[in-house]
Structures are given as structure tokens and as C-alpha cells.
Backbone bond lengths (Angstrom), bond angles and torsions (degrees), N, CA, C in turn:
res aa  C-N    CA-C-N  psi(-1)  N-CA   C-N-CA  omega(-1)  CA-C   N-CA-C  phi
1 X - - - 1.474 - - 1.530 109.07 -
2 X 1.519 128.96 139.39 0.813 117.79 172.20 1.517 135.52 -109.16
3 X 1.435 115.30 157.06 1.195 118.01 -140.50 1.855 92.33 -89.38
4 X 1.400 102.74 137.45 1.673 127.42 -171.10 1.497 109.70 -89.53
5 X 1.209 144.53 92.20 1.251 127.70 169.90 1.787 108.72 -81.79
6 X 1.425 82.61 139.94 1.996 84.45 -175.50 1.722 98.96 -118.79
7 X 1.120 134.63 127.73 1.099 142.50 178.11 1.099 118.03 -57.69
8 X 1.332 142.61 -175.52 1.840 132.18 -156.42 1.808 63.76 -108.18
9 X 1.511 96.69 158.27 1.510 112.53 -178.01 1.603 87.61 -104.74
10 X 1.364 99.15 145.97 1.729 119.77 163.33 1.540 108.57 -102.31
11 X 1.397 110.13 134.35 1.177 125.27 -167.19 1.611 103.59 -107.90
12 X 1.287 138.48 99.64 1.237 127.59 168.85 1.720 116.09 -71.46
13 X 1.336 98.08 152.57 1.343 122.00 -177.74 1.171 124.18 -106.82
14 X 1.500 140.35 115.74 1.295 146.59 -176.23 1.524 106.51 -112.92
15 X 1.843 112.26 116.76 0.980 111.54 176.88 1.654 106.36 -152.18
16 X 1.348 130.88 179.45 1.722 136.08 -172.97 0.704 89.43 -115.80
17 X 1.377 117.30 -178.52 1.858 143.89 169.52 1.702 84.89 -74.74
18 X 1.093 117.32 -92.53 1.525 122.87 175.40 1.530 124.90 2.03
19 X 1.585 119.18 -49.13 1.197 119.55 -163.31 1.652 101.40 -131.77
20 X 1.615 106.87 14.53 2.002 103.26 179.50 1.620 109.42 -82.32
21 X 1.479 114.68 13.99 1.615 111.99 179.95 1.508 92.52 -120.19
22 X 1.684 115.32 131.96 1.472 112.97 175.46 1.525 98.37 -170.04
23 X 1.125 111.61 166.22 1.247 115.81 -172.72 2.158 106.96 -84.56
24 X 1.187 89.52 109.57 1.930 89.18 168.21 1.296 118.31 -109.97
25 X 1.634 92.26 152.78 1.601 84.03 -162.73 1.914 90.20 -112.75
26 X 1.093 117.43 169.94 1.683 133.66 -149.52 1.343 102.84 -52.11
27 X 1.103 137.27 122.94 2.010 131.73 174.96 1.309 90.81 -58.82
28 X 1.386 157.31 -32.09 1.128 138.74 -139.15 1.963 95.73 -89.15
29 X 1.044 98.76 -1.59 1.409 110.31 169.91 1.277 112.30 -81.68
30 X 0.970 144.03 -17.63 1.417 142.44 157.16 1.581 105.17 -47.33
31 X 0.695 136.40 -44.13 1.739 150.00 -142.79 1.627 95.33 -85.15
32 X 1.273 117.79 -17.33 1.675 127.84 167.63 1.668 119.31 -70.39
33 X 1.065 116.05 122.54 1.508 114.20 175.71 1.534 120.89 -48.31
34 X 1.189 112.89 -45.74 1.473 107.46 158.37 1.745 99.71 116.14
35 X 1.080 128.97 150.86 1.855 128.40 150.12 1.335 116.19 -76.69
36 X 1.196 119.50 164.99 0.957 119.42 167.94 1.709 113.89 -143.90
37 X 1.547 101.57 94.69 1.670 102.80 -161.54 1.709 76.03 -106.15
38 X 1.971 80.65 145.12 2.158 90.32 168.96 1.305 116.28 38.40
39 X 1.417 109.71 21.56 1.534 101.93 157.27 1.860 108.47 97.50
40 X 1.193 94.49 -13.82 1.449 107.92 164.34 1.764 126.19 -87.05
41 X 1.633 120.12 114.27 1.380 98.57 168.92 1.694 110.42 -113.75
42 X 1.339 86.97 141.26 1.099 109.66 -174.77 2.104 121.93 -126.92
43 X 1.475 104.24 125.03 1.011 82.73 -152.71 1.837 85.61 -118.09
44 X 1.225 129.73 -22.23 1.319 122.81 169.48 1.555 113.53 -113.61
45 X 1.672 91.13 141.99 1.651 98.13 -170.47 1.628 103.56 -131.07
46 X 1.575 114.37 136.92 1.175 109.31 -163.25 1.562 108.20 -104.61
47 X 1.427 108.59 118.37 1.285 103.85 -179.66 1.536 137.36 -85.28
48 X 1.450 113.48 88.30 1.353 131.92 -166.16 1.500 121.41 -161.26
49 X 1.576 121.60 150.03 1.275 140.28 171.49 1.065 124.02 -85.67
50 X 1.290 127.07 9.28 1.633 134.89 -127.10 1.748 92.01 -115.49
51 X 1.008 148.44 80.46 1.293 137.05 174.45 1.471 138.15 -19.56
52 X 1.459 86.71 -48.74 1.343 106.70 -175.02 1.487 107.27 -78.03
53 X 1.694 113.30 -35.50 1.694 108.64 -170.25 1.932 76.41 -67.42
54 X 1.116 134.25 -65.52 1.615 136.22 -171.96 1.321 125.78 -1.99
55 X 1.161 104.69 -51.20 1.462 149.82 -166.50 1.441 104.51 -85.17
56 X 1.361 122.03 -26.87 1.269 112.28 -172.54 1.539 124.21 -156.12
57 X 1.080 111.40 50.30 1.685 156.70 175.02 1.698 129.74 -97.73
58 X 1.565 117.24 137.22 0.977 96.61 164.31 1.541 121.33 -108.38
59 X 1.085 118.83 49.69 1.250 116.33 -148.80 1.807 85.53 -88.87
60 X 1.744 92.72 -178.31 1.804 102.60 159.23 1.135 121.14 -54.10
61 X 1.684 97.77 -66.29 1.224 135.62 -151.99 1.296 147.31 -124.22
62 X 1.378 174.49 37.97 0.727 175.46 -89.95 1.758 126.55 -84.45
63 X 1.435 121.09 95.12 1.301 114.76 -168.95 1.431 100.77 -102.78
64 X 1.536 127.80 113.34 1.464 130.05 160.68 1.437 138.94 -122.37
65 X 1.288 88.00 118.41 1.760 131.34 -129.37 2.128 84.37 -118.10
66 X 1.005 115.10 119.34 1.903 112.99 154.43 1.085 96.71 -155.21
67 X 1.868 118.18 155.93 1.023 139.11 148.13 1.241 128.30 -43.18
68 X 1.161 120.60 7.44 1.269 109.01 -175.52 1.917 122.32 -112.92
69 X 1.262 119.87 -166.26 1.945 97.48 165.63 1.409 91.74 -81.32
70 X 1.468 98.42 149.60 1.599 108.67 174.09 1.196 101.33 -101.18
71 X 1.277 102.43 140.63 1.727 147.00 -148.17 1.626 106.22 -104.38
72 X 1.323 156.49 150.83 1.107 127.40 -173.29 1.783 89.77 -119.19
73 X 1.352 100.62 -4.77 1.570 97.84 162.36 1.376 129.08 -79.72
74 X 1.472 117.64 -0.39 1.464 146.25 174.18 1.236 102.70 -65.37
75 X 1.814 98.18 -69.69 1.720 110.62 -171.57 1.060 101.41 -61.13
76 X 1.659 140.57 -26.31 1.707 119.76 -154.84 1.808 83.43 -93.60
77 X 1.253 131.83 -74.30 1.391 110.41 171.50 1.463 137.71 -8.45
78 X 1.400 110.80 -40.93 1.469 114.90 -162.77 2.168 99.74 -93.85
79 X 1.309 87.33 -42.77 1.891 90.79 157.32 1.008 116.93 -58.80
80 X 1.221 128.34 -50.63 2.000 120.32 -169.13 1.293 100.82 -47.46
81 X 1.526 116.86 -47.49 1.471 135.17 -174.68 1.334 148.76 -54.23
82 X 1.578 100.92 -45.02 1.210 130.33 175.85 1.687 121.60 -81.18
83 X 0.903 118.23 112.59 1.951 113.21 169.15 1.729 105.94 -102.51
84 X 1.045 96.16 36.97 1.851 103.10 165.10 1.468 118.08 -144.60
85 X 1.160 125.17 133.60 1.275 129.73 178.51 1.627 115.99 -19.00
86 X 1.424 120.75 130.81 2.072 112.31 -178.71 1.557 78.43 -124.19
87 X 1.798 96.95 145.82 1.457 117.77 131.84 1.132 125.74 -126.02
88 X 1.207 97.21 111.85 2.079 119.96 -176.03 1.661 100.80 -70.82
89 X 1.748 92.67 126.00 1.510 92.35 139.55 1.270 144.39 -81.06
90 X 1.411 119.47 131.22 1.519 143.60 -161.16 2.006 102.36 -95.15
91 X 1.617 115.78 15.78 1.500 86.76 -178.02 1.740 102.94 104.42
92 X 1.499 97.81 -163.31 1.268 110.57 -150.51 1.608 150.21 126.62
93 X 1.613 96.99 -49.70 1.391 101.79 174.99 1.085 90.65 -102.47
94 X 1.584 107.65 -97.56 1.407 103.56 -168.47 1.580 122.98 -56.64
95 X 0.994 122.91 -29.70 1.093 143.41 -149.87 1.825 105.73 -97.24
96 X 0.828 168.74 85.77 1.703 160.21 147.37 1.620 132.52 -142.51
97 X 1.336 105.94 -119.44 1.493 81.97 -166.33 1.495 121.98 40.44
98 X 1.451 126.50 -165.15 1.430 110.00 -153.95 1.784 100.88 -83.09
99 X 1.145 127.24 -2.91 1.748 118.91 163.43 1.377 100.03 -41.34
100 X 1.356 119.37 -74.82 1.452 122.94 -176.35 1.585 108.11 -46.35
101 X 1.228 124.47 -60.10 1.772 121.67 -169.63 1.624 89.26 -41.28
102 X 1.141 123.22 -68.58 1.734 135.32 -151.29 1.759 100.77 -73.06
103 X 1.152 131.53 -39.65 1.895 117.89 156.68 1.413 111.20 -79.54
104 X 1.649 135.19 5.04 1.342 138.78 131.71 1.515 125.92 -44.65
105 X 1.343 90.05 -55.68 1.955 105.05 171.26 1.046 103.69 -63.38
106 X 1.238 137.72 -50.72 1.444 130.74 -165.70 1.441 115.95 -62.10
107 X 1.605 105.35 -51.05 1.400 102.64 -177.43 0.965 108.21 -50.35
108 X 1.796 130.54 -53.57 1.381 142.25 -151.50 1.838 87.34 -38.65
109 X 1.773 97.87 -74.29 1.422 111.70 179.14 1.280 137.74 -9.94
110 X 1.647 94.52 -50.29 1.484 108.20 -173.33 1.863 110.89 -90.50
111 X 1.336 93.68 8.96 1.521 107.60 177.27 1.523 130.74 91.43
112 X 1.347 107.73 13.15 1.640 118.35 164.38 1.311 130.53 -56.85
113 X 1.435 112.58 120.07 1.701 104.71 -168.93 1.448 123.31 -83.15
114 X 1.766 103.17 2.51 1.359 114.64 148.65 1.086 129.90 -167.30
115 X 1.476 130.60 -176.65 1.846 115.09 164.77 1.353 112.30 -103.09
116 X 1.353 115.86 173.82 1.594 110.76 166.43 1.463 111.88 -121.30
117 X 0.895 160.22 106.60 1.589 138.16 164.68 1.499 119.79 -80.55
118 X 1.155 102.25 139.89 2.074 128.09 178.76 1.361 96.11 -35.34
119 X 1.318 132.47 154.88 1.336 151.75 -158.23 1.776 97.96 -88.14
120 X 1.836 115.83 -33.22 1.406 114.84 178.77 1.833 115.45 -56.15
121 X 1.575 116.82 -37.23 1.601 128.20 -128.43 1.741 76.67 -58.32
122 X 1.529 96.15 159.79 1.533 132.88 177.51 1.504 97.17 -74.99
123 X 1.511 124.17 153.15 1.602 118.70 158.54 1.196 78.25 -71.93
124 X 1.405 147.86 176.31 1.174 156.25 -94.59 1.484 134.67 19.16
125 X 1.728 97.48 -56.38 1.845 94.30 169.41 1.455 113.09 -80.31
126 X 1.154 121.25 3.91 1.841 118.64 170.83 1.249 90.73 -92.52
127 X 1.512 161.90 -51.47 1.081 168.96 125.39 1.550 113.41 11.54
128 X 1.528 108.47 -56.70 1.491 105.39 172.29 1.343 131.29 -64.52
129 X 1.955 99.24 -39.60 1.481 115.68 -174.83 1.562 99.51 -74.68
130 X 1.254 140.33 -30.93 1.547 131.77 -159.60 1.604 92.73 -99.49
131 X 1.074 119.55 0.62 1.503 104.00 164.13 1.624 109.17 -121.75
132 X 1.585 117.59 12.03 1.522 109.56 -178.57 2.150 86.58 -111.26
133 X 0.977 132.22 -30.09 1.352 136.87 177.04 1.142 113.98 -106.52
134 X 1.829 100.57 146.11 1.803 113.29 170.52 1.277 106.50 -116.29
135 X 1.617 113.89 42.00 1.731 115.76 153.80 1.682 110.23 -105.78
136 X 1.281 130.41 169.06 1.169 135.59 156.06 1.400 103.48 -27.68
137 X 1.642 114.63 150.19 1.624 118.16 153.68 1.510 100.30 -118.19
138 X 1.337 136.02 105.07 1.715 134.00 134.28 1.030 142.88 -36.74
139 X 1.191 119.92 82.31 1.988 124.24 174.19 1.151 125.29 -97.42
140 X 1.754 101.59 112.25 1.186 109.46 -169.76 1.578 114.26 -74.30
141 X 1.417 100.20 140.50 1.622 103.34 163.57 1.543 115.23 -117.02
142 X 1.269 105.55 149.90 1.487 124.66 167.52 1.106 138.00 -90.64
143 X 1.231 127.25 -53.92 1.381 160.13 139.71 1.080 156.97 -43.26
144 X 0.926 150.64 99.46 1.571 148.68 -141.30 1.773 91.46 -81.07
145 X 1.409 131.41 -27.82 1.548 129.02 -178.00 1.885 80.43 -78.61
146 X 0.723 158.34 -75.93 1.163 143.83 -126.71 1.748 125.05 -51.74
147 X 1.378 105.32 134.26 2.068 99.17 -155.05 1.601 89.17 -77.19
148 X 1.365 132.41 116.35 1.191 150.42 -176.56 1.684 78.20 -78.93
149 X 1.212 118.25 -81.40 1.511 132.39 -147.00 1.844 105.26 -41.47
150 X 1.638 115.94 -31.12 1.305 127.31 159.77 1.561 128.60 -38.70
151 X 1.717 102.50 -60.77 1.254 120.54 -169.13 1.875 102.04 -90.16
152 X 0.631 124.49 7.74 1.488 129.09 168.59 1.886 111.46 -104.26
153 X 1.302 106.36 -34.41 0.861 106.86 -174.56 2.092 118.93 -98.47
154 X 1.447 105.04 -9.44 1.037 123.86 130.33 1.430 122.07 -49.80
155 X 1.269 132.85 -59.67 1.299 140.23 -150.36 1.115 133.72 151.53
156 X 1.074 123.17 -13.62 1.376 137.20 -179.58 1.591 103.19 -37.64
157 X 1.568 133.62 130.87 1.149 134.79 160.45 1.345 115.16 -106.22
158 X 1.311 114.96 -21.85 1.864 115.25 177.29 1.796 84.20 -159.24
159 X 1.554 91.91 133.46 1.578 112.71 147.02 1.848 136.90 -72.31
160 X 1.553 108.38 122.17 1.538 81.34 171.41 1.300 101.32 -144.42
161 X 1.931 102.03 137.92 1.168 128.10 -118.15 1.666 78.18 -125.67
162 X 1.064 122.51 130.97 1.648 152.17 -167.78 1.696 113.46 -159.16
163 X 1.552 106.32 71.41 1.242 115.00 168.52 1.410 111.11 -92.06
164 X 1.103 156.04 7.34 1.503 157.96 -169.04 1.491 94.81 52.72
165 X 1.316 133.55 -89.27 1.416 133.01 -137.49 1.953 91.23 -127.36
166 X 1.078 103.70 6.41 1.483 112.11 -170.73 1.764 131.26 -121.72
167 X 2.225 75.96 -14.54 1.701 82.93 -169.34 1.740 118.97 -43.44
168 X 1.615 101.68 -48.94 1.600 102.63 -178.25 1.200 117.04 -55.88
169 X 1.313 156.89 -45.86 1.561 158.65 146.33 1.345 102.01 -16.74
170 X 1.373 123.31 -60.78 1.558 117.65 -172.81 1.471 104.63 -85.47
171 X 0.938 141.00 -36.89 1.917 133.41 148.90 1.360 93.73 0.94
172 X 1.505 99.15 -79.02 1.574 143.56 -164.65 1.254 91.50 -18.33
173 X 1.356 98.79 -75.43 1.046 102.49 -142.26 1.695 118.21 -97.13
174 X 1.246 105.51 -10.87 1.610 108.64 162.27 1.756 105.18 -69.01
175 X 1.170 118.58 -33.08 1.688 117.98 -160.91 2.016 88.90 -71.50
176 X 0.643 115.77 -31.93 1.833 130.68 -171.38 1.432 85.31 -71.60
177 X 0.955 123.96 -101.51 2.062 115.41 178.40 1.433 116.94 -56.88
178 X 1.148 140.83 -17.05 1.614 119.01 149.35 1.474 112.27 -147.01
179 X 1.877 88.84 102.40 1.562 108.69 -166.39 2.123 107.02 -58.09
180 X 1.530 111.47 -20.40 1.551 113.90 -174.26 1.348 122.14 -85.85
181 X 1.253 110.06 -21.94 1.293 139.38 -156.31 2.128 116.10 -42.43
182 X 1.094 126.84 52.38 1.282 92.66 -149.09 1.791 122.37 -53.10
183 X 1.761 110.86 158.40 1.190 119.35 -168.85 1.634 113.52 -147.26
184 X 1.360 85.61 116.07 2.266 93.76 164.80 1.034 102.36 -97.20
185 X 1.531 113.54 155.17 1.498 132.40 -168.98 1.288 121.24 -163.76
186 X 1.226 121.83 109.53 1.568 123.86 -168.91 1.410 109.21 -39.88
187 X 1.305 133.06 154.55 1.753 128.72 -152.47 1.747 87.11 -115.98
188 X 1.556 116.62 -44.33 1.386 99.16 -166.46 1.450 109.77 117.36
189 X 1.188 118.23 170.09 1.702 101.92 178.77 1.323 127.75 -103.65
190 X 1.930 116.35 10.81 1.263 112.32 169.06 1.366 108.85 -127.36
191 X 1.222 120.99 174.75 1.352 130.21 168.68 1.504 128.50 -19.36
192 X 1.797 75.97 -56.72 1.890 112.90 -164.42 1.713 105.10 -62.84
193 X 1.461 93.44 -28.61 1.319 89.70 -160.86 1.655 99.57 -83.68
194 X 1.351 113.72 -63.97 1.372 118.89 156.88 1.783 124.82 -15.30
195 X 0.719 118.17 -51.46 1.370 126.29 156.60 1.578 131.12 -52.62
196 X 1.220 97.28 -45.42 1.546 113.31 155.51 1.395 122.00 -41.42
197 X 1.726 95.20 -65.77 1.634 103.67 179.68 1.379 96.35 -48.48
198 X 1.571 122.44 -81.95 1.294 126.38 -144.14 1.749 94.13 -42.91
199 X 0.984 120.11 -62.58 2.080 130.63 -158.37 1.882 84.60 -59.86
200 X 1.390 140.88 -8.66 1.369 115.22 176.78 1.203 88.71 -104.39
201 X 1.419 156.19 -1.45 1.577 144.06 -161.24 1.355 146.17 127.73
202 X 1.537 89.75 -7.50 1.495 87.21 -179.02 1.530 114.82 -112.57
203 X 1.430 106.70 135.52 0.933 158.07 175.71 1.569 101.45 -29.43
204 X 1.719 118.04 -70.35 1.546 119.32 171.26 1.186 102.01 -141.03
205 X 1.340 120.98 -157.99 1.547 125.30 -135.75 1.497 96.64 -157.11
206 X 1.566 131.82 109.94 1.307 121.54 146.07 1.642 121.72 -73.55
207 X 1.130 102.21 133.10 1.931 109.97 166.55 1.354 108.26 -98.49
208 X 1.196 100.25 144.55 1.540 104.62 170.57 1.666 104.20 -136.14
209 X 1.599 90.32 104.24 1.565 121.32 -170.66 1.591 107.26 -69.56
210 X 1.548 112.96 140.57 1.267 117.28 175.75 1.631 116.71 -43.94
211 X 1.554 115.51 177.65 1.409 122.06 -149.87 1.458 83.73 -95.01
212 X 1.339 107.92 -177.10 1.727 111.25 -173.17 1.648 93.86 -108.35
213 X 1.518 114.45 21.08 1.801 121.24 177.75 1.531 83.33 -96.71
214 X 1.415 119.52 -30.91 2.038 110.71 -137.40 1.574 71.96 -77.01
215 X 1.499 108.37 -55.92 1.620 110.55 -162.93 1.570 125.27 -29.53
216 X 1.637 79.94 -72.26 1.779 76.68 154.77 1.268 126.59 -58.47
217 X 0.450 154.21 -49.45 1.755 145.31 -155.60 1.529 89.22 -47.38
218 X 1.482 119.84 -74.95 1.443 140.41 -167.83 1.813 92.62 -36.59
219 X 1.156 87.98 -81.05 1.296 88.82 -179.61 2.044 148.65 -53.98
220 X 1.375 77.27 -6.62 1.379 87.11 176.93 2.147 97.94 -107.00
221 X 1.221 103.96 -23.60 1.580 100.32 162.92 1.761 117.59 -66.66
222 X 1.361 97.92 -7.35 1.871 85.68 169.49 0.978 88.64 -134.17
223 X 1.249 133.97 66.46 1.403 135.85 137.45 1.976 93.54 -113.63
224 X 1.296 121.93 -42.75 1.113 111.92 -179.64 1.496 120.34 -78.64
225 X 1.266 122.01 -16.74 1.361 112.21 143.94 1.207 131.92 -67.13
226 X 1.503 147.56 -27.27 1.095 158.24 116.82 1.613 109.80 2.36
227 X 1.174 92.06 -73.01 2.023 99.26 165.64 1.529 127.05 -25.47
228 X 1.891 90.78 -83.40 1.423 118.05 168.28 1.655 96.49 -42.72
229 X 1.213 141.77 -60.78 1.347 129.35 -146.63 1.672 95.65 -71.59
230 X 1.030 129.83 -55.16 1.392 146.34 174.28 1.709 121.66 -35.60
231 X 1.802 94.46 -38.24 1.841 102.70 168.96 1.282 107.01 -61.25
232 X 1.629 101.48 -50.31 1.598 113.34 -141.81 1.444 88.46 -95.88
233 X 1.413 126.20 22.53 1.750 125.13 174.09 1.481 114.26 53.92
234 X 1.586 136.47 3.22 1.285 153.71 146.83 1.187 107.16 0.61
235 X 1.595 137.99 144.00 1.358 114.67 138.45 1.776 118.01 -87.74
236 X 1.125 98.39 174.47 1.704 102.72 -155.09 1.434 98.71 -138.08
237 X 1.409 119.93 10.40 2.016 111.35 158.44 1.125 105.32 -74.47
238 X 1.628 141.54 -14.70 1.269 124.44 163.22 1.608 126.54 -66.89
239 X 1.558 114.73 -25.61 1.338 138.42 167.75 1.474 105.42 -67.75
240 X 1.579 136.54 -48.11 1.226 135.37 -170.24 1.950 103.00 -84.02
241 X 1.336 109.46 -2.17 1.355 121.53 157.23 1.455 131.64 -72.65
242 X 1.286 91.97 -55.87 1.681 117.59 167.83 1.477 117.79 -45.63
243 X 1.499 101.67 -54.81 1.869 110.66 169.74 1.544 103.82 -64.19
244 X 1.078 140.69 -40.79 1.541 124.90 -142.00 1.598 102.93 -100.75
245 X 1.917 106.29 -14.62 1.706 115.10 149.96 1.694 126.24 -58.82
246 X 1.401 85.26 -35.36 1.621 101.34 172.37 1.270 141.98 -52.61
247 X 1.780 96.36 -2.92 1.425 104.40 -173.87 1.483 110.02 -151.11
248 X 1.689 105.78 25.40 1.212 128.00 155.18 1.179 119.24 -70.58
């Protein structure tokens, strides 16, 4: 049989003046195998509450994750919003037992393609939520001590793995005792590191996109060049260049 070479495919891009500034998250995220929940794969998930970053992303996915008790007026906000797959957090620490199962249901409701629970929850409240919902449940781990074999066997349908400076080691080392397992895992803030994750196991990649202060800043610095160019009679398509690199 003979052997087919297929050329790297070029992907064209369709975009406006209006909507060519948005938050992207690293290509080197492509290089992840991806999930595939409901028929959807998805291999980057953006970790934020932020509507507006929501709204204007290319990510997969949407992971929404706060410190705070989750609100089920959170999740219906962040749905109206989103045209990409969300998984809401349902709780965990403070928050579980069946509170969490029942703002589990809700999200489901409001159309979440999954939950996540806090890295603390008891097998019990993974227990409640995987028998009160028919979406995925997500339990995050931290820790390389943490009994994986518990929370799977509770319910666990995908791990997500938030070691700070450690996540890839524990990738590591969960993918080594459960080679199927699917797993997201914070990437880190460079390439190198991102790459790491993916080559120890995981599956996809949360980003956690600049603040909606950084945005501005950038953006309100070429508005004042814009200005300056405009006193000093300048032309300024080299400035409307400058921005549209900005979001390469």
C-alpha cells in the first residue's frame, strides 16, 4: 500500500474589525488529545467568570471555578453568555452534601455540560451529585497524597489536576495508575510548561486568561497613541497593526 503524505492543513480564519480582538488561549494547546463529552471535543478550557472575557474567546470550553458559595444565579448568567460548552462549579468545600447535588441539578438545567467539585468534597458529596445528575462530575485534585482511587470510585468521570508548580508530576503520575482516566490540568504560564502537562497526561488544558484591568491597560495604551498620532497628523494603520498583533 502506498504511503499518502498529507500536507500540514491551513486553517482559515474568519473575522471583522469589530470582533478581531479576543482573548486566545496558547496554540500549543492543540497538541492535547482533547475530551470528548456529548460528542464534543474539547481540548482547551478557559478558566474564568468574567462574561465578557466568555463572550470573547477562542477557547473550547469554559471552566467556572470562584471562591465563593456557588450561586445558581452565577451559572444562569454565565449560560445566557457563553456559546461554548461551561463546567460550573457545584461546591465542595464548604459547600456539599446534597446543597451541592441540588446547584448540580440546576446547572445541568441551565445547560452545563458538566460540574466540577473543590479538591476538599467528601466521597459522599461526589456520591450525591453522580447519582442526582446525568452530566459528567469533575474532581479536582491537588496533590500527589490525594486518594484518586476514592474519587473515581465515588464517581469521578474526569480529574482536574491543579498542582501549582507540581501539576505535571501528578499528571504523571495518575496517567501511570489510570492510563484511561480522562484529565484537565492547569498548563502554567508558558508554552514549555504546557507541553509538559500535555507529554505527562493530560488530556486538556485550563488557561487562565489575563484580568479585564491587563486588557485595558493594553488597550487603552492604543487608544492614546491613536490620540498622539492624530495631534501630530501621524498616520495610525501602523498603530491599528500593532493592536491586531496583540491578539496573536
Amino acid at each position: 500500500m502506498n504511503k499518502v503524505n498529507i500536507p500540514e492543513k491551513l486553517v482559515p480564519e474568519v473575522t471583522s474589525n469589530l470582533r478581531k480582538n479576543f482573548v486566545r488561549v496558547p496554540d500549543v494547546i492543540r497538541n492535547a488529545s482533547g475530551i470528548r463529552i456529548f460528542g464534543k471535543r474539547l481540548k482547551s478550557f478557559i478558566f474564568t467568570t468574567d462574561v465578557a472575557i466568555i463572550k470573547n474567546t477562542n477557547a473550547d470550553a469554559v471552566i467556572a471555578v470562584y471562591p465563593f458559595t456557588p450561586q445558581p444565579t452565577i451559572t444562569q448568567a454565565i449560560m445566557s453568555v457563553s456559546d461554548i460548552p461551561v463546567i460550573c462549579g457545584v461546591g465542595g468545600g464548604l459547600t456539599h452534601g446534597t446543597r451541592s447535588a441540588n446547584i448540580a441539578l440546576h446547572a445541568e438545567f441551565q445547560g452545563a455540560i458538566a460540574v466540577v467539585l473543590n479538591a476538599p468534597t467528601p466521597r459522599e458529596t461526589i456520591e450525591y451529585v453522580k447519582e442526582t445528575i446525568d452530566i459528567p462530575v469533575v474532581v479536582t485534585v491537588v496533590s500527589e497524597h490525594t486518594d484518586v482511587q476514592s474519587r473515581i470510585d465515588a464517581g469521578a468521570d474526569i480529574l482536574n489536576v491543579s498542582g501549582g508548580s507540581k501539576t505535571a508530576s501528578i499528571v504523571r503520575k495518575i496517567r501511570q495508575q489510570y492510563p484511561t482516566i480522562p484529565i484537565i490540568a492547569t498548563g502554567g504560564p508558558t508554552d514549555e510548561s504546557i507541553l509538559e502537562t500535555i507529554a505527562a497526561g493530560a488530556n486538556a488544558i485550563t488557561y487562565t486568561p489575563p484580568t479585564n484591568g491587563e486588557l485595558f491597560r493594553v488597550k487603552m495604551d492604543h487608544y492614546r497613541k491613536i490620540e498622539n498620532s492624530v495631534q501630530q497628523d501621524e498616520p495610525i494603520d501602523k498603530i491599528h497593526e500593532e493592536e491586531l498583533a496583540l491578539t496573536e
